[in-house]
N, C-alpha and C positions, 0 to 999 in steps of 0.2 A: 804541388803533387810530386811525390818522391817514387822514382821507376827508373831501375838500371835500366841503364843503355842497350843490354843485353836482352832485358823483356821487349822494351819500344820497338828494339829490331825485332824479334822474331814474333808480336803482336801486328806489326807494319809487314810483315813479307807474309804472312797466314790473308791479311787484310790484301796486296797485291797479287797474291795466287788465285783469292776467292774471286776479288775482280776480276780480273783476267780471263773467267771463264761466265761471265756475267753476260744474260741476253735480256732488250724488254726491260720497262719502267722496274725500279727493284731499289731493296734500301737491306745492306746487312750491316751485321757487326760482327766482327771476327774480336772484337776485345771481350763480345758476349762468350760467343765460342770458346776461345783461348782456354780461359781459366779451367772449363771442365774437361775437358780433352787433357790437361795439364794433370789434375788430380786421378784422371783415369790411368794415364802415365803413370805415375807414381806407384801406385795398387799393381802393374801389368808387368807381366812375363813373357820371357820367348819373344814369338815374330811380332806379337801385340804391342808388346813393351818399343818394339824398335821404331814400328812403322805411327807408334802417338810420338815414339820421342821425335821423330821425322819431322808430324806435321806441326808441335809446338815449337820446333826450332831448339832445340837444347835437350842437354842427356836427359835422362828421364828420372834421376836422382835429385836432381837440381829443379824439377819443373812442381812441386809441390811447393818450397817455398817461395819461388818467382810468381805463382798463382797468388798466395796468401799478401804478399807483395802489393800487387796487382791491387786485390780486392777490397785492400785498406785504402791503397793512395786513392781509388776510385771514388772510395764512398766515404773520403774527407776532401774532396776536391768540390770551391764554390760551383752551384749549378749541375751539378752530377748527385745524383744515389744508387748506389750499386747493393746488390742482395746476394748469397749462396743461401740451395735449400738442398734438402738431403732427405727421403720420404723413403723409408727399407717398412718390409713386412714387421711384427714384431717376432718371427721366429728366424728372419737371417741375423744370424750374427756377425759381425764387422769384428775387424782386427782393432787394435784401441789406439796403432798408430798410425793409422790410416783415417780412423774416425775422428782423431784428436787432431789432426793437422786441418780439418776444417773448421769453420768460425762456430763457435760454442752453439750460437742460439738454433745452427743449422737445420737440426735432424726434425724430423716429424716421421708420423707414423702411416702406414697405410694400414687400413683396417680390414680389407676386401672385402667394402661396399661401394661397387665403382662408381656408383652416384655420390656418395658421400664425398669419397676421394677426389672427383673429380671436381665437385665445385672446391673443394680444399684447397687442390689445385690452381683454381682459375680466382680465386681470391686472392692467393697467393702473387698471384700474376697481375692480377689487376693493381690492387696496393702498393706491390713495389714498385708500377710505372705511372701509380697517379690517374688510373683509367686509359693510358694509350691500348696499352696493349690488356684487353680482357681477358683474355682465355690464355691456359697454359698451353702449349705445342708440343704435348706429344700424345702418342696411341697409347692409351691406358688398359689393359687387360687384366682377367683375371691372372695371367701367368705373371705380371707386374713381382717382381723382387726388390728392386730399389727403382727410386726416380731422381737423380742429380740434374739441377735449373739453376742457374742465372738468369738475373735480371737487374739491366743496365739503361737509368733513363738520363737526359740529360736536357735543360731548358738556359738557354741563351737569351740576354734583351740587345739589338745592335745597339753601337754606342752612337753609331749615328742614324736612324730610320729612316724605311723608303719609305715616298710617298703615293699612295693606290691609285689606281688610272686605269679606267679601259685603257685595253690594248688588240689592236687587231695588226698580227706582224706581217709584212710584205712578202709574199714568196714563201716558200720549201714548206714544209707538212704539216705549220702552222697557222699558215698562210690563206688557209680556204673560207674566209669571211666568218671564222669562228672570233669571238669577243673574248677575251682572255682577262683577267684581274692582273695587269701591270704594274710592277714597281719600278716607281725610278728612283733618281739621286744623285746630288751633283754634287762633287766635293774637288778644292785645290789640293789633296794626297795623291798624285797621278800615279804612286809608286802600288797602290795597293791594286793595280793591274798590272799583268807581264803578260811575253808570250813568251814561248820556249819552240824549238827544234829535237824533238823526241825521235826514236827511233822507227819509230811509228806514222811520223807527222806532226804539222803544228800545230801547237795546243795554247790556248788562251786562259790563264789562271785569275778566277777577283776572288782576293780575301776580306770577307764580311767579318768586321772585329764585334766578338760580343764582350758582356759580360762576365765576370769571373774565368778569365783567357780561353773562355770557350769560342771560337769561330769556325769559319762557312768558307768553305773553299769550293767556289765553281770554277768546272773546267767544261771547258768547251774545245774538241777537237776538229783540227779541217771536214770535211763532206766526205765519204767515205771509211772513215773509221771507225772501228765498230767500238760499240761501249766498253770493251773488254779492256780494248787498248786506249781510250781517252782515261778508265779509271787508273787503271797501272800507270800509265804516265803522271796524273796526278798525285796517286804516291810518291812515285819514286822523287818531284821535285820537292819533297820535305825535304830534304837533304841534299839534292844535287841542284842545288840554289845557281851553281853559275851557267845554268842553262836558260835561265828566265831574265830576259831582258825587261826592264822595269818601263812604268810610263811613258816615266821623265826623259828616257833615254830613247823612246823609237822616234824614227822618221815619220816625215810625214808620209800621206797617202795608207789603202787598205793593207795593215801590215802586219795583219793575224786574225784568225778567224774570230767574227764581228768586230774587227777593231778596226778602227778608222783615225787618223791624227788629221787634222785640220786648222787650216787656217779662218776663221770666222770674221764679220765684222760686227761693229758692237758699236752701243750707246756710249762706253764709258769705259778707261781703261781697269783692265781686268786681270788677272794671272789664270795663269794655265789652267784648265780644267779637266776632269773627269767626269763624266755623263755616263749614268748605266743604267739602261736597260731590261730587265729581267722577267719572270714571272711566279707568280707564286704557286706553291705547289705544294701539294699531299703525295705520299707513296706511302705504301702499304707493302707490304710481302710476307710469303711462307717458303720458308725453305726446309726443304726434307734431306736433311745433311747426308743421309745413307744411298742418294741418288749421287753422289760423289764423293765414295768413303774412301777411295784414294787419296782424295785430296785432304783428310781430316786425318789420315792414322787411322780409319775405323774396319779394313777391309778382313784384318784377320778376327779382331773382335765383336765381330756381328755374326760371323759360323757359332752353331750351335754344336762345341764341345768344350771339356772341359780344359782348364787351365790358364784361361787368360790375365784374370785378376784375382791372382792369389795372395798379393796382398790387401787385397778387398776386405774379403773373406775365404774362407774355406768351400764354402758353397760353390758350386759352378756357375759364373754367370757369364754372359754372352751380350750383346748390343742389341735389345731389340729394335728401339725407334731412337731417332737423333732428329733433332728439327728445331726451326728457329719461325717466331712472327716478328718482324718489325715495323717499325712505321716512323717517318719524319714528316714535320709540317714545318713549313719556310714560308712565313710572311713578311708584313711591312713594321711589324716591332721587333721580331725574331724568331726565334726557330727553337723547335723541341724535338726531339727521335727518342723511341725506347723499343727495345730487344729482351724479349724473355728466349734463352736456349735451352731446349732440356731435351737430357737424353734416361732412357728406361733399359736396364736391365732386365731381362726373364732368368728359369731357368734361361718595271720606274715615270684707227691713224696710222700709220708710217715710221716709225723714226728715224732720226739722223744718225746714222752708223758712220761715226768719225773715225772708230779705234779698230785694229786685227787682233785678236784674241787664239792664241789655240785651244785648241777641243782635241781632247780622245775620246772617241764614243766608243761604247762597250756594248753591245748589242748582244742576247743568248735568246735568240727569236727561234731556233731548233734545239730538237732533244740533246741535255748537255748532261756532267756529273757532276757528284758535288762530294765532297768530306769534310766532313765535323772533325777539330780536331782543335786536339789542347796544346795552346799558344808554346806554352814553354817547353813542352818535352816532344812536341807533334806528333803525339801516338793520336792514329784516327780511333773514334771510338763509332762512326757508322758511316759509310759511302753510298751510294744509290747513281740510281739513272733518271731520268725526267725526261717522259714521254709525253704524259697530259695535264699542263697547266694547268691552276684553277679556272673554273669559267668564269666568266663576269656574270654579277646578277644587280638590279637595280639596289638590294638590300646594302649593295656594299659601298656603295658610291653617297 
């Protein structure tokens, strides 16, 4: 997957701002987001034009082709398919270099039959994530002008899978004799656990390698931290790698949140191990992006006057709804997430234990984060929080 350094950054820091202010089980995508925020950049003028070029991180001259960019490496990358949809009335007219900078088969029509439109919509939405995500996300009205959506799915198989287990974990808010559907997994890679020293606090990072270089980054922060700051910190260690002390490398005894290095004895001699812990997990989410259009560029673009996007078109248009669904699922073969974003326009006997073995247990027995992200460029393409594990049911066992 081919993406300047220049998108990854300003796709990764849209991605740590959104976390940042993230509360409660939750799964976005700011790689969904980006790209349309980018294209509305492009069309926008005045305080509009500044405050998108803001939050896509780059002039707003430049953010139309980093978009088009974007939305090719996405949806030729193994295990990813990425969509743009573009839905105008047939009496607004679009500028033609505006409407020609997005992908050809974009545009569809609104009819203003909002029942018609709307399963259009929601087919729309369901197809391009394979059925994760069904319905489109946004408020559909008569006043409807244009409707701009992405949708961005993505399915991983781990290269090495857990294996399912009850699990009922000891202690903290998990802990309350609830039965959880447990993964474990034992592997001699001690490396693909660290902990780190964030500014925040310490944070426990395990990278789940999938296939086609898509992987699973959980992060688990010390007791007190809130989700905002264990996801930010999992960001930022895409890059600030010499903060994360590897396996192979910690001491023994409890020496990051759930980690444990140990000395064991054993049947038979053995090499160093890795043991983890986890559980499996569904999240879902809606986010109503104009309940923090500061944070998106969208605060001048949602008042109802004219001149925003006059390279759009000539028409007055205005930000009526911005909103995202997503959803990831994380089991014991691997893991899938998909994000439709769309914004609308108006106007884990005895024996003889001869041999000491070390053990690093990995334990994420409380609410932790996690990001999906591609191996070689580490642009995340969805984060979340994990509040409520799956339950255990006898079907699963």
């Amino acid at each position: 997957m081919r993406v300047t350094n220049a998108t990854i950054r300003a796709v990764n820091g849209l991605t740590a701002r959104w976390a940042g202010v993230a509360e409660g089980g939750t799964v976005l995508s700011a790689a969904g987001v980006w790209p349309l925020l980018a294209f509305l950049a492009d069309g926008a003028a005045g305080r509009a034009r500044e405050e998108l070029a803001d939050a896509v991180g780059m002039p707003a001259d430049r953010a139309a082709a980093a978009a088009r960019e974007l939305l090719a490496a996405l949806g030729s990358a193994p295990g990813l398919d990425s969509a743009l949809g573009l839905w105008t009335r047939r009496t607004l007219q679009l500028h033609e270099r505006w409407r020609s900078g997005l992908p050809t088969d974009a545009h569809g029509v609104l009819t203003g039959d909002l029942l018609a439109d709307r399963n259009a919509l929601d087919t729309w939405a369901a197809e391009r994530t394979g059925g994760l995500v069904e319905k489109m996300p946004v408020k559909l009205t008569d006043a409807a002008e244009l409707v701009l959506a992405s949708a961005l799915a993505m399915r991983t198989r781990w290269l090495r899978p857990f294996r399912e287990t009850p699990w009922c974990p000891e202690g903290g808010p998990w802990g309350e004799g609830e039965v959880y559907l447990g993964l474990r997994r034992s592997s001699t890679l001690l490396d693909r656990v660290g902990v780190a020293d964030t500014p925040d606090g310490h944070v426990t990072e395990l990278r789940v390698y999938g296939t086609g270089a898509l992987d699973v980054h959980l992060v688990l922060g010390e007791e007190g931290m809130t989700p905002g700051q264990v996801l930010r910190a999992g960001v930022d260690l895409l890059t600030d790698r010499d903060r994360v002390v590897p396996g192979d490398r910690l001491p023994y005894g409890e020496v990051g949140p759930g980690v444990r290095v140990t000395k064991v004895r054993a049947m038979r001699p053995a090499p160093p191990t890795l043991d983890v812990t986890t559980a499996a997990y569904e999240v879902r989410a809606s986010h109503d992006l104009l309940e923090r259009h500061e944070l998106f560029g969208l605060t001048t673009a949602r008042t109802a006057i004219p001149g925003h996007f006059p390279g759009v078109s000539d028409f007055p248009l205005c930000i009526d709804s911005a909103q995202q669904a997503a959803v990831a699922k994380f089991g014991a073969l691997g893991f899938e997430a998909a994000a439709v974003s769309a914004m609308a326009a108006v106007a884990g006997g005895i024996p003889e234990l001869r041999w000491v073995v070390t053990t690093v247990d990995a334990v994420f027995d409380r609410p932790f984060a996690f990001l999906a992200v591609h191996r070689h460029t580490r642009l995340v393409l969805a984060a979340g929080w994990v509040t409520e594990p799956v339950p255990f049911t006898g079907s699963q066992w």
